[in-house]
C-alpha positions as CSV (number, residue, x, y, z in Angstrom):
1,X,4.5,-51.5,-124.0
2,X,0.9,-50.2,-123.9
3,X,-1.5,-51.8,-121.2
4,X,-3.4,-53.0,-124.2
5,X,-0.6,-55.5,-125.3
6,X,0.3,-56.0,-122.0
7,X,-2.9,-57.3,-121.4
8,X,-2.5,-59.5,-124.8
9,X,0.6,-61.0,-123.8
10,X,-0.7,-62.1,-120.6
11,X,-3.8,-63.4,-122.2
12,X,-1.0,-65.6,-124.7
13,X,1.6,-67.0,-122.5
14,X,-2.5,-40.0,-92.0
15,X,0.2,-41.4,-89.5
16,X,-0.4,-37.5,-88.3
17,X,-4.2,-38.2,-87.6
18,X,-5.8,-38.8,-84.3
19,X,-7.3,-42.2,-83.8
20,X,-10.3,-40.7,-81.8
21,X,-11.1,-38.6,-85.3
22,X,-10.4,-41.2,-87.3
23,X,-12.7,-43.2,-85.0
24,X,-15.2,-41.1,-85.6
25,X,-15.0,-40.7,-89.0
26,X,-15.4,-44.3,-89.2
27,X,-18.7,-43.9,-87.8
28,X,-19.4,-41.1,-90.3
29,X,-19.1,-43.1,-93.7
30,X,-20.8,-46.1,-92.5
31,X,-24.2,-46.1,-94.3
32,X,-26.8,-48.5,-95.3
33,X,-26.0,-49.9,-98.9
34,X,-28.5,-48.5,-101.7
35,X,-27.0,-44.5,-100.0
36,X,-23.8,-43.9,-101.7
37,X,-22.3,-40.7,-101.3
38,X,-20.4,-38.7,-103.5
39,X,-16.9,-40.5,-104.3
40,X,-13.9,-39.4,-102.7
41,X,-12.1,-37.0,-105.4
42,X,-7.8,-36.6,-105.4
43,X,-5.6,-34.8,-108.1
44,X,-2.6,-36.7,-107.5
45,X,-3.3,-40.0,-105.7
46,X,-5.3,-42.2,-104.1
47,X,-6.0,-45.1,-101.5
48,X,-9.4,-46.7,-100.5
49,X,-8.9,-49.2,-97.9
50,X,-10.8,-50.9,-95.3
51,X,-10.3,-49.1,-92.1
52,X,-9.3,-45.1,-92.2
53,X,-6.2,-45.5,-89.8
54,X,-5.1,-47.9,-92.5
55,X,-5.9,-45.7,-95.7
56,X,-4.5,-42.8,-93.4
57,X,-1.1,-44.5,-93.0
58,X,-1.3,-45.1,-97.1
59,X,-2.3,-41.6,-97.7
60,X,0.5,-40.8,-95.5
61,X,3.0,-42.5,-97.5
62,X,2.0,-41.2,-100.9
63,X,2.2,-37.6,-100.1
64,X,5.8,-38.3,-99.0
65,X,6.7,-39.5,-102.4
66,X,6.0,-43.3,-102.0
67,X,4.6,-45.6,-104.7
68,X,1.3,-47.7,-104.7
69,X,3.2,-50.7,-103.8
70,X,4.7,-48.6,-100.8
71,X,1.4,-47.4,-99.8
72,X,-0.3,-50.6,-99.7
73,X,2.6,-52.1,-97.2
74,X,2.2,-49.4,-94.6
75,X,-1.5,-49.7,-94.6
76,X,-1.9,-53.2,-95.0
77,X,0.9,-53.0,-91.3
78,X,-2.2,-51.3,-90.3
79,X,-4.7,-53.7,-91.4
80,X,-3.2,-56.5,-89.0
81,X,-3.4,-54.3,-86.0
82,X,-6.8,-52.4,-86.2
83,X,-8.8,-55.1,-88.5
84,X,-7.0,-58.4,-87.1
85,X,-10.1,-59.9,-87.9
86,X,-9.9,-59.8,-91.5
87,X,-5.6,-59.8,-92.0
88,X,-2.2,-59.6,-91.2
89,X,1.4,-60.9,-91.4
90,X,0.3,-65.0,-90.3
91,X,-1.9,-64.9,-93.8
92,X,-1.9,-64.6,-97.4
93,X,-2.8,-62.2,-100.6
94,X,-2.7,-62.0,-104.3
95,X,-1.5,-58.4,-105.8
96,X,-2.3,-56.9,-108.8
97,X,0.6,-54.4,-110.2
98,X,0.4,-51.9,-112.6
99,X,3.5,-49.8,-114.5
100,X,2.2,-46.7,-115.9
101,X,5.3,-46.1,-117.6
102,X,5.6,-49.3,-119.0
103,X,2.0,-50.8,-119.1
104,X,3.4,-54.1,-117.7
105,X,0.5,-55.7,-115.4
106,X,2.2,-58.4,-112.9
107,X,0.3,-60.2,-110.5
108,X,2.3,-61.7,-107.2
109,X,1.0,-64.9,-105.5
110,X,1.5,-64.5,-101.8
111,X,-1.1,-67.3,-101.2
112,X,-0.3,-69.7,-98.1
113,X,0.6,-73.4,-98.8
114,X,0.2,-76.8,-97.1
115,X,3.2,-77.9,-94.8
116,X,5.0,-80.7,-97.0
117,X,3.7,-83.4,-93.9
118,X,-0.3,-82.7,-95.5
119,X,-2.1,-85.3,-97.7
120,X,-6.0,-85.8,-98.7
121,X,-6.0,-87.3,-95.2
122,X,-5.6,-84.3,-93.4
123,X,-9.3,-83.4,-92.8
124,X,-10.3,-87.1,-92.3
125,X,-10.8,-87.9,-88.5
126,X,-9.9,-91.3,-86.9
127,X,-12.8,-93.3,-87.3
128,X,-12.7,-92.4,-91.1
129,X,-15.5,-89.5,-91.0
130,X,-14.2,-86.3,-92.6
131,X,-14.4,-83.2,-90.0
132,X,-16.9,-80.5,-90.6
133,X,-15.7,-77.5,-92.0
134,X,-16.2,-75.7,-88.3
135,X,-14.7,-78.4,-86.7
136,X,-11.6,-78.0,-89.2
137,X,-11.2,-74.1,-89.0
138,X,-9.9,-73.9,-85.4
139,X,-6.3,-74.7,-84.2
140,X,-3.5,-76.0,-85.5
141,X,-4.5,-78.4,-88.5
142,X,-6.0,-75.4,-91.0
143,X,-2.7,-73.5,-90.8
144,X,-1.1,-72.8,-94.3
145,X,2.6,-70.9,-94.2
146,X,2.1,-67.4,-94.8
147,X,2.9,-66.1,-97.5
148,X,1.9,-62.4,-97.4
149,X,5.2,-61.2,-96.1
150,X,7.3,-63.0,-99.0
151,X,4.8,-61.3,-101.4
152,X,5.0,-57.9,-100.3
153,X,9.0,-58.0,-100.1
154,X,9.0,-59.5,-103.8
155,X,7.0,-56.5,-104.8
156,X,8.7,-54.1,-103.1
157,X,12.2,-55.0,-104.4
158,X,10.7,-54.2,-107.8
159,X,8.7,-51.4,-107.1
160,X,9.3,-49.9,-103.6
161,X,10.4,-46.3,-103.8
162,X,10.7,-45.5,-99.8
163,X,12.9,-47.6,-97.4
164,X,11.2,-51.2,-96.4
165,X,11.6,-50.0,-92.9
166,X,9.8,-46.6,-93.3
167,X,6.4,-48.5,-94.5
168,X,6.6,-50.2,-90.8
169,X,6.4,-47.0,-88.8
170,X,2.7,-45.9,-88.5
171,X,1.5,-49.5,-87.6
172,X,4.8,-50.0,-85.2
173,X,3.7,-46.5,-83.7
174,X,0.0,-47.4,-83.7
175,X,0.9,-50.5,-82.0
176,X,2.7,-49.4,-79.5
177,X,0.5,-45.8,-78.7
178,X,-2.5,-47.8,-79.1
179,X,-5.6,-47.6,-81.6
180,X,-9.1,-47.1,-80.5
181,X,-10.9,-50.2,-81.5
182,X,-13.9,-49.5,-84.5
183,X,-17.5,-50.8,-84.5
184,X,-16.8,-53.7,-86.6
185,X,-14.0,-54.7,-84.6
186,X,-15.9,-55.3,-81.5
187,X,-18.7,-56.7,-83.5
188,X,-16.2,-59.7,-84.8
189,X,-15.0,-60.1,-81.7
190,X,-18.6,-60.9,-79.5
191,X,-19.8,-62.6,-82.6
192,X,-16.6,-65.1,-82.6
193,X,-17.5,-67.3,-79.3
194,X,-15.0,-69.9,-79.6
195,X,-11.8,-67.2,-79.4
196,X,-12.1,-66.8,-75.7
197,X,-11.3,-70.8,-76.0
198,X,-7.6,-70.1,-77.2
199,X,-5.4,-68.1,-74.3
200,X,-3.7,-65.6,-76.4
201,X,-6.7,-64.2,-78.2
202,X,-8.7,-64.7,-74.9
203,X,-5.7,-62.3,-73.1
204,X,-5.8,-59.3,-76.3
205,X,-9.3,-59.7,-77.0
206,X,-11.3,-59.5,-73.9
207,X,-10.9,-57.7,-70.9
208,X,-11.8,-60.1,-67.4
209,X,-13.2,-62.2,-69.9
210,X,-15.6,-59.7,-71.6
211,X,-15.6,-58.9,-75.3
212,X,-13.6,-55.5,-75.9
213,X,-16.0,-53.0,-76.8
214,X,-15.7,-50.5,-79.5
215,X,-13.9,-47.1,-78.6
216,X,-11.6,-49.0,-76.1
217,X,-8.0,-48.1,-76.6
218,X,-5.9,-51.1,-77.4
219,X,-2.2,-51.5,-77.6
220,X,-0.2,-54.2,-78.8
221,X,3.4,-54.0,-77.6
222,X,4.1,-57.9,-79.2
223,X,2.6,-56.8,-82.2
224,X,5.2,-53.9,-82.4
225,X,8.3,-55.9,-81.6
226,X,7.4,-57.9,-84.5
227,X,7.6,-55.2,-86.7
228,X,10.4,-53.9,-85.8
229,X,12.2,-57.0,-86.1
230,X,10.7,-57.6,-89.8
231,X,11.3,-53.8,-90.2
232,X,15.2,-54.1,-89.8
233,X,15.7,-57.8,-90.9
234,X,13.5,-57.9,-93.4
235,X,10.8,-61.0,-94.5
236,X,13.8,-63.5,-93.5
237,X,13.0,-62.0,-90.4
238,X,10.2,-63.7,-90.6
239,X,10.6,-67.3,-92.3
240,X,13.4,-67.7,-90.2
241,X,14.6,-67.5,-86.3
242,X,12.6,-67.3,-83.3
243,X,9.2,-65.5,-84.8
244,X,9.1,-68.5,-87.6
245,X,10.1,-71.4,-84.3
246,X,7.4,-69.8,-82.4
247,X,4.7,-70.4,-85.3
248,X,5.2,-73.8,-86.0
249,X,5.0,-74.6,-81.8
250,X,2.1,-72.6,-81.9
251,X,0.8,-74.6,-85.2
252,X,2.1,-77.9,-83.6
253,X,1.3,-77.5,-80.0
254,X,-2.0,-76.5,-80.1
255,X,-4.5,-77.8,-78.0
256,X,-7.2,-78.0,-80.5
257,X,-6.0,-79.9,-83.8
258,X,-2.9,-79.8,-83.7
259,X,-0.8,-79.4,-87.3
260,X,2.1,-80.4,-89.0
261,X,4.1,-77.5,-89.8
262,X,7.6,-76.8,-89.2
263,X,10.3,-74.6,-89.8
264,X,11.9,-75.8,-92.7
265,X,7.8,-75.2,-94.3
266,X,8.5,-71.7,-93.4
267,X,11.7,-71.6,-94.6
268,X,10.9,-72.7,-97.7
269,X,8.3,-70.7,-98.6
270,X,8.6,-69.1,-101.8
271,X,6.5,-65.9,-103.3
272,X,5.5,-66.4,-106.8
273,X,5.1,-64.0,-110.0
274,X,2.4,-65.3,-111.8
275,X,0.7,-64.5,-115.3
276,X,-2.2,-62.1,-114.9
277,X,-5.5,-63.3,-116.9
278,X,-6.9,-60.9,-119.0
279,X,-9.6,-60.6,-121.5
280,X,-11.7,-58.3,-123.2
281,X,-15.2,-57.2,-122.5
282,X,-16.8,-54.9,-124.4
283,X,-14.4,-51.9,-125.6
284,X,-12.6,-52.2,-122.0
285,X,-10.2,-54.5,-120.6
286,X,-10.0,-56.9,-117.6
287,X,-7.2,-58.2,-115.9
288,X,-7.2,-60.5,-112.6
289,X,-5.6,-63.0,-110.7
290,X,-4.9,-66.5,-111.7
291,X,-4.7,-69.7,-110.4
292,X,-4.1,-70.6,-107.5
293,X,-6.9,-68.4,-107.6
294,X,-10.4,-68.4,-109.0
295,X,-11.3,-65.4,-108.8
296,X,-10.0,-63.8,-111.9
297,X,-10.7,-66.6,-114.0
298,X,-14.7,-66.7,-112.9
299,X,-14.9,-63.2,-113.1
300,X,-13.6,-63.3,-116.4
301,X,-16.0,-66.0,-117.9
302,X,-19.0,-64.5,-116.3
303,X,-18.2,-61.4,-118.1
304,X,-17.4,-62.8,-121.1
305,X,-20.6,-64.8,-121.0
306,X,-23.1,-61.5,-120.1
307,X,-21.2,-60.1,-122.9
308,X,-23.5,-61.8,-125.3
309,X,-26.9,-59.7,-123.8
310,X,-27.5,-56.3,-123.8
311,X,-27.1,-55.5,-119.5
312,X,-26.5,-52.1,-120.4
313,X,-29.7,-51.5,-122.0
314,X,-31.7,-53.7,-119.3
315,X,-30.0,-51.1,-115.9
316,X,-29.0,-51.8,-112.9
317,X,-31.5,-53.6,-110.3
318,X,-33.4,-55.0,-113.2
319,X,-35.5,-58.5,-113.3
320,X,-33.9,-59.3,-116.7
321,X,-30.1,-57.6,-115.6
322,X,-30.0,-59.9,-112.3
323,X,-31.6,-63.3,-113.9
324,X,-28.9,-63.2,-116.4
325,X,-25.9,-62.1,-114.3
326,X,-27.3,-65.4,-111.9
327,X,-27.2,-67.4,-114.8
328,X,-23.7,-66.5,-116.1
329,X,-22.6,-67.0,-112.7
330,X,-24.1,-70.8,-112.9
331,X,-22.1,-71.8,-115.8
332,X,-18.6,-70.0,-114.8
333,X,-18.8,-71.4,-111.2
334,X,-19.6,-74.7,-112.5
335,X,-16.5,-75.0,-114.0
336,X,-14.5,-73.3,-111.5
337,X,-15.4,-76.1,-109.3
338,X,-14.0,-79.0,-111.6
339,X,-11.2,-77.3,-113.4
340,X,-9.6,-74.4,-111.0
341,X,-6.8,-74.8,-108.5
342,X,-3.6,-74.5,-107.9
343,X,-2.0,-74.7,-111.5
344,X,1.8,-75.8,-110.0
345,X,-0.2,-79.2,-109.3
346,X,-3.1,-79.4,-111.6
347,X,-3.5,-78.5,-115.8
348,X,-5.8,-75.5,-115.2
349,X,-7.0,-75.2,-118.7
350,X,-6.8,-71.1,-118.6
351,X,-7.0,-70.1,-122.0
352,X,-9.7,-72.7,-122.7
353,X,-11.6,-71.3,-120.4
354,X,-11.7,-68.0,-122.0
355,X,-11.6,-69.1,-125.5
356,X,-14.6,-67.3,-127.1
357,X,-15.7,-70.0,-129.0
358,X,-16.1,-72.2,-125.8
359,X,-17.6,-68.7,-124.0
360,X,-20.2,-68.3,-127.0
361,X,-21.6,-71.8,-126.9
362,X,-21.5,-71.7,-123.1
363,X,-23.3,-68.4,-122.9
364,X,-26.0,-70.3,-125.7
365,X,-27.2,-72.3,-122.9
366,X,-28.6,-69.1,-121.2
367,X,-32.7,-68.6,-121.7
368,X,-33.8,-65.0,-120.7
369,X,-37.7,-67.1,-119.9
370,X,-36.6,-69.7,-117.8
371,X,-33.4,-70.7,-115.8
372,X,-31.2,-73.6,-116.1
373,X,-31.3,-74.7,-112.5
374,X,-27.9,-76.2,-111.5
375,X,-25.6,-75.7,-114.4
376,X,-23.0,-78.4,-115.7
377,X,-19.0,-77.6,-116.0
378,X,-18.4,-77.6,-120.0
379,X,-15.2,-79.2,-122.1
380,X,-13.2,-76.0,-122.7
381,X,-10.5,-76.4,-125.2
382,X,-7.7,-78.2,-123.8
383,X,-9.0,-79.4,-120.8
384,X,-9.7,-82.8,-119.7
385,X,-13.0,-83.0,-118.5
386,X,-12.8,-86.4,-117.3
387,X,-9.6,-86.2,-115.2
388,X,-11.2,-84.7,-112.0
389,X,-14.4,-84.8,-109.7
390,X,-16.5,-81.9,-109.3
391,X,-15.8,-80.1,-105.6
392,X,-18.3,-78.1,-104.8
393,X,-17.9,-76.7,-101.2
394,X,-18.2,-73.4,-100.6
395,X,-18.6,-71.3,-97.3
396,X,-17.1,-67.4,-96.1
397,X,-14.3,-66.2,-95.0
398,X,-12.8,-62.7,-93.8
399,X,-11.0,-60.8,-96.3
400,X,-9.7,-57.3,-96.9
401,X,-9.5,-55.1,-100.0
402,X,-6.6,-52.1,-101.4
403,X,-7.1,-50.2,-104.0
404,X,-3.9,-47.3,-104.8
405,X,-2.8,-45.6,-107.6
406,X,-0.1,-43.1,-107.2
407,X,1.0,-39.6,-108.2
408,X,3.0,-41.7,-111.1
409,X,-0.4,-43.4,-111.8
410,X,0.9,-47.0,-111.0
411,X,-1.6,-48.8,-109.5
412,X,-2.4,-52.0,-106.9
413,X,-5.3,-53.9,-106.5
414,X,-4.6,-56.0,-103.5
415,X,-6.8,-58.7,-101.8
416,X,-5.2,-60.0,-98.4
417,X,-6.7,-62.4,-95.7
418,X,-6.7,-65.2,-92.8
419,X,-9.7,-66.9,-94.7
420,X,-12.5,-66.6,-91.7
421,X,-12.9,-64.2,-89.3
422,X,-9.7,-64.4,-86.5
423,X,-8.2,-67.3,-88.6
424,X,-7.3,-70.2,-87.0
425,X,-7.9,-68.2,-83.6
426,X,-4.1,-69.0,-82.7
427,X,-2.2,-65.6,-81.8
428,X,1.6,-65.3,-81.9
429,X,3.7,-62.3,-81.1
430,X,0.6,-60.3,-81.3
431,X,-0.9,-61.6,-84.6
432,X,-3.1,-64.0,-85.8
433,X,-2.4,-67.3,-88.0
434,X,-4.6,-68.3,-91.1
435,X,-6.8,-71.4,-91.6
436,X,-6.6,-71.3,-95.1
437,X,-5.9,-74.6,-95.8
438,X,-9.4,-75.2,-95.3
439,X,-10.3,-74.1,-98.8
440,X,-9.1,-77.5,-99.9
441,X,-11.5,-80.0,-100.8
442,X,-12.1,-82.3,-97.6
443,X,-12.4,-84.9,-100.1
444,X,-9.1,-86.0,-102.1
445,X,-11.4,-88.5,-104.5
446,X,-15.5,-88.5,-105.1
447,X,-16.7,-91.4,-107.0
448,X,-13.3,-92.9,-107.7
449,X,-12.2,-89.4,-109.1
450,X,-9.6,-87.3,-108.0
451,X,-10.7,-83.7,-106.9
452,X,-8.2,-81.1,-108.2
453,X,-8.4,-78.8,-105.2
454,X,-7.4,-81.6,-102.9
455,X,-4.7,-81.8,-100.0
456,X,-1.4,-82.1,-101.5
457,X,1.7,-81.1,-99.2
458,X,3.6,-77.6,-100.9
459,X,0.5,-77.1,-103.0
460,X,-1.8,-73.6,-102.2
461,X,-5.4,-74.0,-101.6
462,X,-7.7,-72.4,-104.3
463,X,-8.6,-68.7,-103.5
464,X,-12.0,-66.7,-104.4
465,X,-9.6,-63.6,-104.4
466,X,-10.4,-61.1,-107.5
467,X,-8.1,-58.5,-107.4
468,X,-8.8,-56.3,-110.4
469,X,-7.7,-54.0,-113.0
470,X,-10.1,-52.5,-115.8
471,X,-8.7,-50.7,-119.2
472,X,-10.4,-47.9,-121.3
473,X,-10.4,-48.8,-124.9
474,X,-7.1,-46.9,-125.7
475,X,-5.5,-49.8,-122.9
476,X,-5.2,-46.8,-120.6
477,X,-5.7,-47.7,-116.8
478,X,-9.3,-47.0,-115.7
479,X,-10.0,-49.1,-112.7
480,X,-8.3,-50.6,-109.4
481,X,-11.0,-52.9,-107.5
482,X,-11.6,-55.5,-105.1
483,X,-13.2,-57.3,-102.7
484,X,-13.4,-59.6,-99.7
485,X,-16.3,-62.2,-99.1
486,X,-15.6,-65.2,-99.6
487,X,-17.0,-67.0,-102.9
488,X,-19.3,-64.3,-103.1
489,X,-16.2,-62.3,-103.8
490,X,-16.6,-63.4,-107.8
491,X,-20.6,-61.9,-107.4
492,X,-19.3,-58.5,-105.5
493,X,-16.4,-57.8,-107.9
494,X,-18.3,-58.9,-111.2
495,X,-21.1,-56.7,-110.3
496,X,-19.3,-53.7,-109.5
497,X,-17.6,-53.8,-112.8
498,X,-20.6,-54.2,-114.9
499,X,-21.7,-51.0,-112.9
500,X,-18.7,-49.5,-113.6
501,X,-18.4,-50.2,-117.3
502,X,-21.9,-50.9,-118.5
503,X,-23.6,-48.6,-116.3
504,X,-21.2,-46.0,-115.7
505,X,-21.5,-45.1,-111.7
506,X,-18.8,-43.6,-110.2
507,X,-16.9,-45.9,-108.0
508,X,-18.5,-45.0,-104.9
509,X,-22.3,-45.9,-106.2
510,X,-20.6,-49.1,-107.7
511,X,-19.2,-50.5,-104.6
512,X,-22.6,-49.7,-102.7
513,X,-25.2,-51.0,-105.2
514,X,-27.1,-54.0,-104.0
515,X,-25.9,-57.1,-104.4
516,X,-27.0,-59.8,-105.7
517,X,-24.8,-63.3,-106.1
518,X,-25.4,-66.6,-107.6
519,X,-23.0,-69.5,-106.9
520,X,-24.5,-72.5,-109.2
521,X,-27.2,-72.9,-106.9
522,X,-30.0,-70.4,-105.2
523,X,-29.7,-67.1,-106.1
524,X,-28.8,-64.7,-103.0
525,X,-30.6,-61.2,-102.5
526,X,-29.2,-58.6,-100.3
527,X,-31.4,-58.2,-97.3
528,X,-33.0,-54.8,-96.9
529,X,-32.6,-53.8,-100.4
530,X,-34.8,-53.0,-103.3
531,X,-33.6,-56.2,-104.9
532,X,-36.1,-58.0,-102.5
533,X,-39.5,-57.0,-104.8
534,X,-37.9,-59.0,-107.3
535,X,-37.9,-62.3,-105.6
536,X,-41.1,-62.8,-107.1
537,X,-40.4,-62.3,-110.7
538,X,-37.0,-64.5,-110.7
539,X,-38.8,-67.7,-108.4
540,X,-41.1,-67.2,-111.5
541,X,-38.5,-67.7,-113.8
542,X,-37.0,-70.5,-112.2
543,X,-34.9,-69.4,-109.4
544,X,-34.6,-70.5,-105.4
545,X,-34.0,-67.3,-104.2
546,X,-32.7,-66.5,-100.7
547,X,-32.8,-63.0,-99.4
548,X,-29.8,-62.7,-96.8
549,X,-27.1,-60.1,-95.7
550,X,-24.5,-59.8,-98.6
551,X,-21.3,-58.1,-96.5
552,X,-19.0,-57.4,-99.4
553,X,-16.2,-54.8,-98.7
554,X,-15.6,-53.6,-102.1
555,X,-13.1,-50.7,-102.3
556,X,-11.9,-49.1,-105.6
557,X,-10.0,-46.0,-107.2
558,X,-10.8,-45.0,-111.0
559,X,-8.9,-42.9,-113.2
560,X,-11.1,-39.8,-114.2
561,X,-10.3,-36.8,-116.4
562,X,-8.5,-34.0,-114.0
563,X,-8.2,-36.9,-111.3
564,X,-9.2,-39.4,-109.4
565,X,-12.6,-40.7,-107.9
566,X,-12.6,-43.4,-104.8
567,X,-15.4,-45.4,-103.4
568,X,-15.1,-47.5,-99.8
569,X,-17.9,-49.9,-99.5
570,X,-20.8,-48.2,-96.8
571,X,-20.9,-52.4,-95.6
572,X,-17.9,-51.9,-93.9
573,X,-16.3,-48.7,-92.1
574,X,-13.5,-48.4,-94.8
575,X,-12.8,-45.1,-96.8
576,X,-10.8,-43.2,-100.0
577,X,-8.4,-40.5,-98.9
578,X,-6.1,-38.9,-101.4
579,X,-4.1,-36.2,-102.2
């Protein structure tokens, strides 16, 4: 099967490098966004991750024979250790899968759910006053099961070439050696008051009660026994036994909002193969994540809407280019926000929402003089518009981004998190737990109306993740990208791959062009780019504009003739290494 009818049928149905030099290189390829390098340039294979020890270990593991799927386990082992902030083992992740032999495109759901104890009440304090979403995110009560070992084992058993254990080895070594703590990690931590508040972060990440500072050497000898148990017993090692007791005390005893979760939730927890969605734009094909996600499914409208305007012919930075994209972005989020979440529980109309017809009179509603302000959700074919409220609520997280493809030319795009940055700021056996369940809805009901992203015990909390996988015009694999950020994920990964397909930049001046991001209301401006001169011209058109930092962490790996090309976003301190 070609990736072309793959894509159809899913539409219808370096352990050996140094830390201190890695360190330092870290320093090296951070720049200010609007300075992209050259891309990073392989022959055989590629990984662009978001720390280099991480895309070391990867690189490490392709050049001993090891598939994209293997690659992305070792480093993503990494991740949790040197960018705890962002990952780990106590989160989640959607994966995007690609079989160059076959062209099949699979996406795995490692998304955390609710403990089967949550209802809409969970957010709702005593007196009847629902929490804040700050005074939700901390402790026990935001804690969904992890999922992201269950994924990665799923995947593995279908794709793995290298022993499960092996992957382990460079973060169990890291661990227990020590790793030198990067720029961004010390950053997080001085910029996260309220982990000193929780004794187990407090006791690995601060030293006499000051912030570690970046190019301290840090070990984590707890971190490492978990690995190694997980290493030799496998993800049961995980969902079962002592490690999955001691997170649901941890989740249950915790001082500060204490949960529900126990070990039968852990037990329980199930990894899911999902349907990718996939849709055409232009001569190419996209392919992302669906629900419980949102991602793929918003990034797939707004492209399908700017389809309908020339953004080719208007460039990259342009008044006309960005007050359309913003636009677009109205419409699709609008409708993310009454239709999408997690489709085991609620009738995602999918395919309506992609349904040309319903894109073309959607994208009808777009005026290149004037903006619509605050854009309406539409009636998509087969939905039922009246069935649910609008929700809303948006706010960032901490994410991470993997892009691989292999000397076999399979490929991953792999988004994987803890939602903000330290999670729920509990800390077992040297990692952190999630608070993802607060990407529910707060509310269960607004105006009498049910909300479909609302607490439901079992059910997975809509995602923002947008995993993606772009196709030349012959269905052959062009693209592997990603990004963390939030919402403003949909904005970052949309607008790289309108710079990647309409503009044609190499993937390293696609992840690092300015952003700009529109989530049905003002339209957001990255701070300290040239995109601020045209806050002007779009307030003329109709726009609130903000101009404000816009930290995406895009990472991606294209196919090119002789090769491959890699870009790490110059945001972050991530970076491409091949072979």
């Amino acid at each position: 099967m070609t990736a072309r009818r793959a894509h159809m049928t899913a539409r219808l149905a370096f352990p050996t490098l140094l830390a201190a030099a890695i360190f330092l290189l870290s320093l090296g390829m951070t720049a200010m966004a609007g300075e992209p390098s050259p891309p990073a340039r392989a022959t055989k294979a590629m990984i662009a991750a978001a720390n280099p020890l991480a895309a070391g270990a990867g690189r490490d593991i392709l050049a001993a024979g090891g598939s994209a799927i293997d690659a992305a386990i070792a480093a993503q082992m990494v991740l949790g250790l040197v960018e705890p902030q962002s990952s780990g083992i106590g989160g989640g992740g959607f994966l995007l899968h690609y079989n160059a032999v076959t062209g099949a495109i699979e996406s795995f759901d490692g998304r955390e759910v609710a403990p089967a104890a949550a209802d809409g009440d969970l957010f709702r304090k005593e007196n009847g006053e629902l929490m804040s979403w700050p005074e939700a995110a901390s402790g026990g009560l935001s804690v969904g099961v992890p999922g992201l070992l269950r994924m990665l084992e799923l995947a593995h058993r279908k794709h793995g070439r290298l022993p499960w254990a092996r992957l382990f080895e460079p973060a169990i070594r890291l661990a227990d050696e020590g790793f030198i703590v990067s720029p961004r990690m010390a950053q997080s931590i001085a910029g996260n008051g309220d982990l000193a508040d929780f004794p187990a972060a407090r006791a690995y990440f601060f030293d006499g009660g000051a912030p570690l500072e970046a190019g301290a050497r840090l070990r984590n000898p707890a971190y490492a026994a978990s690995l190694r148990t997980i290493a030799a017993g496998g993800a049961d090692a995980f969902y079962h036994g002592d490690i999955a007791a001691d997170i649901a005390a941890a989740v249950r005893g915790a001082e500060r909002n204490p949960g529900a979760m126990t070990v039968a939730d852990l037990e329980t927890y199930e990894a899911r193969q999902r349907p990718p969605v996939c849709a055409t734009y232009r001569i190419h094909a996209v392919c992302g994540m669906g629900p419980p996600s949102s991602g793929g499914l918003t990034v797939l409208q707004i492209l399908g809407l700017v389809e309908y305007f020339d953004i080719a012919g208007e460039g990259a930075n342009s008044l006309a280019a960005v007050h359309l994209i913003a636009e677009a972005s109205r419409l699709a989020f609008a409708d993310r926000a009454l239709f999408m979440a997690d489709s085991d529980f609620t009738d995602v109309p999918t395919e309506g929402l992609l349904d040309r017809g319903y894109l073309a009179e959607r994208a009808a509603l777009i005026r290149r003089d004037k903006s619509m302000g605050k854009a309406g959700a539409g009636a998509p074919p087969g939905s039922n518009r009246r069935a649910y409220a609008m929700d809303g609520r948006e706010h960032g997280n901490s994410t991470s981004h993997l892009a691989v493809v292999d000397a076999a030319g399979n490929a991953v795009s792999f988004t994987t998190s803890i939602e903000r940055a330290f999670g729920s700021r509990l800390m077992v056996r040297g990692f952190l737990l999630n608070n993802q369940l607060t990407d529910f809805s707060f509310e269960a009901e607004h105006n009498g109306e049910p909300v479909a992203n609302r607490v439901e015990g079992g059910k997975r909390p809509r995602s923002s993740m947008a995993p993606s996988l772009a196709f030349d015009s012959d269905g052959n694999l062009l693209l592997s990208l990603g990004s963390p950020g939030g919402s403003r994920i949909i904005g970052y990964v949309t607008l790289a791959l309108i710079a990647s397909l309409d503009w044609q930049m190499d993937p390293q001046a696609a992840v690092a062009l300015a952003h700009h991001v529109n989530r049905n209301g003002a339209t957001d401006l990255e701070v300290g780019s040239a995109l601020e001169a045209l806050a002007p011209g779009l307030e003329a058109l109709g726009h609130e504009v903000k101009i404000r930092p816009l930290n995406s962490g895009l990472h991606a790996v294209r196919i090119v003739a002789g090769g491959l090309e890699g870009g790490a976003d110059p945001r972050r301190e991530g970076v491409a290494l091949g072979q």
